[in-house]
C-alpha angles and dihedrals in degrees: 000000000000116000091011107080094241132120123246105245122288098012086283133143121252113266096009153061106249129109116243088240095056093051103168081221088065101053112091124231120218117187123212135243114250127153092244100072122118131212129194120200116196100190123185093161112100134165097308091074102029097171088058097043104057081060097094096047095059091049085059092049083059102054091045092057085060092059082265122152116200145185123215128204117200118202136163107013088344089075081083092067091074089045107080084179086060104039132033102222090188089074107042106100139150121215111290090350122110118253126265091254096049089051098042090048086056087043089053098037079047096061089229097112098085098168136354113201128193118205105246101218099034082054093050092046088054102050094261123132139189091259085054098069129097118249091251093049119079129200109247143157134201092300091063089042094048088042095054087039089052096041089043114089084202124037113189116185125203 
């Protein structure tokens, strides 16, 4: 009983049938792979902190190596990640990790990346226009990021 220090008969839960070592809060849940999952990537991290940009990227890897497609939405720095003209991606790396370039190209090879898009006026206010982005990149604002989160059955931010 609660406050007394005794046990509710029988070793149950209050209110239920369980026991309190079968607790359905215990139990873990794993999903399953299918091709129609969607993930969403939410990325602020651009060239200043490379072994933190090419993160998202490898999140996306993952879920393409479990049939996953995904979108990504770039804000803040990482706005230069869809300007090859402002960031090298061939040089943004983690430790031991591949570069950005080399995991958006098998994203892309893949068929996973299903749409990058650049946040519109973090992009202005940083010189880029829309010239500037790659042909895989598209300009975008909060509509498109509440959509992807919206249509995504997973969002990541980073």
């Amino acid at each position: 009983m609660p406050g007394t220090g005794r046990r509710w008969p029988n070793d149950q839960c209050r209110g239920c049938d369980c026991r309190r070592s079968r607790r359905p809060w215990r139990t873990r849940t794993v999903f399953q792979s299918s091709s129609h999952r969607l993930m969403h990537i939410l990325t602020t991290i651009g060239p200043e902190n490379s072994t933190k940009a090419v993160l998202p990227f490898i999140s996306g890897k993952g879920a393409m190596s479990r049939g996953e497609k995904i979108a990504m939405f770039a804000m803040q720095e990482a706005t230069y990640l869809g300007a090859p003209s402002h960031a090298d991606l061939s040089e943004l790396k983690a430790p031991g990790l591949p570069t950005v370039e080399a995991v958006l190209g098998e994203l892309r090879d893949g068929g996973a990346l299903n749409e990058f898009v650049v946040c519109e006026p973090c992009a202005k206010a940083r010189g880029i226009e829309e010239t500037d982005l790659a042909r895989w990149a598209t300009f975008g604002g909060a509509g498109d990021l509440a959509r992807q989160a919206a249509e995504h059955d997973a969002s990541l931010t980073f």
